[in-house]
N, CA and C atoms as a LAMMPS dump frame, in Angstrom:
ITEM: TIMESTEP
0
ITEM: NUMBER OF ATOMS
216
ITEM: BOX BOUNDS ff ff ff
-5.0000000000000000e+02 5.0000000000000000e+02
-5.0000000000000000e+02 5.0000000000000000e+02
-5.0000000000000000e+02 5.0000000000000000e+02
ITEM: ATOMS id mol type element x y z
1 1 1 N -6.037 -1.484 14.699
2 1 2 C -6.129 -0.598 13.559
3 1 3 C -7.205 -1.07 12.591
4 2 1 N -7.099 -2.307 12.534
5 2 2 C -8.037 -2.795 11.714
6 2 3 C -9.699 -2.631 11.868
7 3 1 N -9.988 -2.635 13.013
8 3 2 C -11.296 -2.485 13.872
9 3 3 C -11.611 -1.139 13.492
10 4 1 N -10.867 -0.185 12.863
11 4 2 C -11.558 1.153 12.405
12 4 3 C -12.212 0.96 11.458
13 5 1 N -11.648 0.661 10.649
14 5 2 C -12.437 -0.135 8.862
15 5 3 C -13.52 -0.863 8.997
16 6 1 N -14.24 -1.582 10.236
17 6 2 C -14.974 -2.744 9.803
18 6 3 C -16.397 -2.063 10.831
19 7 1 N -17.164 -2.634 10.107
20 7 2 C -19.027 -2.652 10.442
21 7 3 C -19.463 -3.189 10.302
22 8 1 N -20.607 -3.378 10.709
23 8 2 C -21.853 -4.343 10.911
24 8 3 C -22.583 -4.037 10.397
25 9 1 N -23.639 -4.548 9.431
26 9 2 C -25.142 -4.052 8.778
27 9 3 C -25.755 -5.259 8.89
28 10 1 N -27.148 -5.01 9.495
29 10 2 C -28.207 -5.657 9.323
30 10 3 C -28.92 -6.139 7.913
31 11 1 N -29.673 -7.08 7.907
32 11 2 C -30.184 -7.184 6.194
33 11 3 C -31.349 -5.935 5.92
34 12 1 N -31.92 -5.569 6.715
35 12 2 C -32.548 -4.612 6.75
36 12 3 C -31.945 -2.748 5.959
37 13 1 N -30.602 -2.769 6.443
38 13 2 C -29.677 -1.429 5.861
39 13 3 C -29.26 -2.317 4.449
40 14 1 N -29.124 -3.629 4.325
41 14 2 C -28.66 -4.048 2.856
42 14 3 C -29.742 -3.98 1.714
43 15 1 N -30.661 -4.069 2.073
44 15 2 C -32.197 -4.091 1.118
45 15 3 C -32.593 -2.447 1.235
46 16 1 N -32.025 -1.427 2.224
47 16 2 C -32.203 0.194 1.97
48 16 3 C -31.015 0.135 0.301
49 17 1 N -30.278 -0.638 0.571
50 17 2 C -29.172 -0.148 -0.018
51 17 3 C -29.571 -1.207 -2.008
52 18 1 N -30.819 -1.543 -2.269
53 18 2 C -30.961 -2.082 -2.899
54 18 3 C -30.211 -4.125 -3.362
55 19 1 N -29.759 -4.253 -1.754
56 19 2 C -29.12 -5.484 -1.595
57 19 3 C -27.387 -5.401 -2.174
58 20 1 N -27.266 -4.094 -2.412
59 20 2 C -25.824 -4.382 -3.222
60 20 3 C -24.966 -4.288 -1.759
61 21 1 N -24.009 -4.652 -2.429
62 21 2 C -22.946 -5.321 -1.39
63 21 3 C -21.708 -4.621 -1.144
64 22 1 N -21.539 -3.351 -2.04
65 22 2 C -20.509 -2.802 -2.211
66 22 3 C -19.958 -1.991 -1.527
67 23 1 N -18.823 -2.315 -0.793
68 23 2 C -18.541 -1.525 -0.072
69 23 3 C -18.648 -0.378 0.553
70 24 1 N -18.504 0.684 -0.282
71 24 2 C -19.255 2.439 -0.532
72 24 3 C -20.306 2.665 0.311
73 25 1 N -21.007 1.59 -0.03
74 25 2 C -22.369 1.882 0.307
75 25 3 C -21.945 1.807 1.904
76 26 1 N -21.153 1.161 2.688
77 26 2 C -21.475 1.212 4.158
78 26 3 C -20.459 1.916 4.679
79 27 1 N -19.308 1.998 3.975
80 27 2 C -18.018 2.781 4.755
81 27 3 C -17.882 3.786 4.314
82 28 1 N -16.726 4.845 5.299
83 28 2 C -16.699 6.364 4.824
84 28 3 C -15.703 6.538 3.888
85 29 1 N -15.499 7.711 4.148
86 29 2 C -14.016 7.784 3.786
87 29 3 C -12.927 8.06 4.86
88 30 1 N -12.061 7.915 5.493
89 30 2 C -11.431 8.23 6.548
90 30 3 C -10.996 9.507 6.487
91 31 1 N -10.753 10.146 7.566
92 31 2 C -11.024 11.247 7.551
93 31 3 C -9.504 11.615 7.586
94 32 1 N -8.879 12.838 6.972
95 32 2 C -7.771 13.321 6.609
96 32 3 C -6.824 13.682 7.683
97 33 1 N -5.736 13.029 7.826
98 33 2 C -4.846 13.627 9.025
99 33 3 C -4.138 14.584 8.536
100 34 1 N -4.512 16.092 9.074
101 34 2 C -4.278 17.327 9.29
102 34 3 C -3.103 17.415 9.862
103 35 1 N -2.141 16.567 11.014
104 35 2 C -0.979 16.415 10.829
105 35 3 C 0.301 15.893 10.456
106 36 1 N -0.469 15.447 9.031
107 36 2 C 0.722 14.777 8.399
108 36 3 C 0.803 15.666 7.37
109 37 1 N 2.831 15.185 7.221
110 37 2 C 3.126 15.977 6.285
111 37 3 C 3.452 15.796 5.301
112 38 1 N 3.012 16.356 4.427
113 38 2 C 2.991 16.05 2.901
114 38 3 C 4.709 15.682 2.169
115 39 1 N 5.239 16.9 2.346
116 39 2 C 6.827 16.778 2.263
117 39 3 C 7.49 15.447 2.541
118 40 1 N 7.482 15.741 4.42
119 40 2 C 8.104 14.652 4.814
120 40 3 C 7.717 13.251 4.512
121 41 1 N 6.617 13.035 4.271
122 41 2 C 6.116 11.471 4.182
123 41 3 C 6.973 11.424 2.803
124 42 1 N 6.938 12.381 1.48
125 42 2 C 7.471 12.369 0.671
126 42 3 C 8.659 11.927 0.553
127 43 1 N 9.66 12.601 1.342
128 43 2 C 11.246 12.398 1.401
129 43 3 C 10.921 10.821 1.83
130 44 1 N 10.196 10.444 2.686
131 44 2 C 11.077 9.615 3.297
132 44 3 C 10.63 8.485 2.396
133 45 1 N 9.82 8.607 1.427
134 45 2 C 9.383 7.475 0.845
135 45 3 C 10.597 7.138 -0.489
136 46 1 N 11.073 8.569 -1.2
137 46 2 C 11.977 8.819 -1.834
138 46 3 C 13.298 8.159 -1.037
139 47 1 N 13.686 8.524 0.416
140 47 2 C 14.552 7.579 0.659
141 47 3 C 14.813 6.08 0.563
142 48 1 N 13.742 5.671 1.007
143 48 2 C 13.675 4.034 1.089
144 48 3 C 13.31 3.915 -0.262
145 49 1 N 13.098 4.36 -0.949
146 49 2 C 13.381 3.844 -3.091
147 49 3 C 14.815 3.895 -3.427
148 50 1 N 15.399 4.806 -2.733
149 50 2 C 16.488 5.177 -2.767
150 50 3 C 17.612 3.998 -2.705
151 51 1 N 17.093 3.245 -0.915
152 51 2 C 17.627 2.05 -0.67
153 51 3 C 17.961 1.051 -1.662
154 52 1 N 16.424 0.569 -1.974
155 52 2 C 15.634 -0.24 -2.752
156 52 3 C 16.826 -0.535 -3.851
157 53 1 N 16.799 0.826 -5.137
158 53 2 C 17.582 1.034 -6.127
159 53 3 C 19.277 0.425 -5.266
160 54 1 N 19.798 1.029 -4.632
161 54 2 C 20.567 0.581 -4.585
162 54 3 C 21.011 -0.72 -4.096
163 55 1 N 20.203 -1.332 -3.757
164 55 2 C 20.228 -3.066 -3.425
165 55 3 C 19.475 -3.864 -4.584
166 56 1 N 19.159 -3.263 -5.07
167 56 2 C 18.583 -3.882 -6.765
168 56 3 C 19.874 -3.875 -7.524
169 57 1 N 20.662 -3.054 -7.402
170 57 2 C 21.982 -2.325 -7.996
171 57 3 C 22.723 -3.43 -7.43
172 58 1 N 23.147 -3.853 -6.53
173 58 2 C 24.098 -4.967 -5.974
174 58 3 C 23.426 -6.106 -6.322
175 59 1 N 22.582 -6.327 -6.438
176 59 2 C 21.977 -7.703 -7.027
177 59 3 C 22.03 -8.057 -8.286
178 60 1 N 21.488 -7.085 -9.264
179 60 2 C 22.35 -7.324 -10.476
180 60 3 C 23.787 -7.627 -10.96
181 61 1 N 24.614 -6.982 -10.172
182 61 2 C 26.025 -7.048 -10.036
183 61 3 C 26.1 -8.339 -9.747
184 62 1 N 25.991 -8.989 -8.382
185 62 2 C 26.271 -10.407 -8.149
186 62 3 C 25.498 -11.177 -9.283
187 63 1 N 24.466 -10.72 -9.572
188 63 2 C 23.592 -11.997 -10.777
189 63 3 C 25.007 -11.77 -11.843
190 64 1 N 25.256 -10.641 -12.11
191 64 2 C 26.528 -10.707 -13.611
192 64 3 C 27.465 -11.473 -13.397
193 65 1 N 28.048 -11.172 -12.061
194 65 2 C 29.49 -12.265 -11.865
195 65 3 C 28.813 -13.891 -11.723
196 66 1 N 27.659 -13.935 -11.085
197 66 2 C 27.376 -15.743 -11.273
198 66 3 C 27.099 -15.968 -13.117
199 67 1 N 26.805 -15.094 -13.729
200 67 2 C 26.621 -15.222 -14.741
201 67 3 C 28.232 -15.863 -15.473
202 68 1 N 29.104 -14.399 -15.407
203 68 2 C 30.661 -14.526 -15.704
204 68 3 C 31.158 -16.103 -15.301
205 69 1 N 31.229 -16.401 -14.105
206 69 2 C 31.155 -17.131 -13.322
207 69 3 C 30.929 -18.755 -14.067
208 70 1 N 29.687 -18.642 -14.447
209 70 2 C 29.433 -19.323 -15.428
210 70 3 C 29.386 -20.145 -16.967
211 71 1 N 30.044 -18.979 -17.065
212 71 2 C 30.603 -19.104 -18.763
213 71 3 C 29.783 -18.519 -19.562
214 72 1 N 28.824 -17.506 -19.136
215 72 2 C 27.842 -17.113 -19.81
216 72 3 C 28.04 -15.967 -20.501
């Protein structure tokens, strides 16, 4: 996957490019996958936050009782 992202330039294309180094200058933009879906990638990202929150939610809980626990 990674091997899509990466190129080669000669010093010759770096001195077209006024020697700058910046990225832009040699890579594209990747090109848009037409079958992905907007929605679904949505939901499912909303799900796994979903998770997230609720195991953040049990972790606080146990941090309170070690707290209680504590004398705190």
């Amino acid at each position: 996957m990674m091997a899509d992202h990466l190129t080669g330039v000669d010093s010759d294309e770096i001195g077209a490019h006024d020697s700058s180094l910046t990225l832009g200058r040699y890579v594209g933009v990747a090109p848009e996958d037409e079958e992905a879906d907007f929605e679904e990638t949505l939901c499912s990202i909303q799900i796994d936050l979903r998770g997230t929150d609720e195991e953040g939610g049990e972790r606080a809980k146990r941090i309170d009782r070690y707290f209680e626990e504590l004398g705190a």
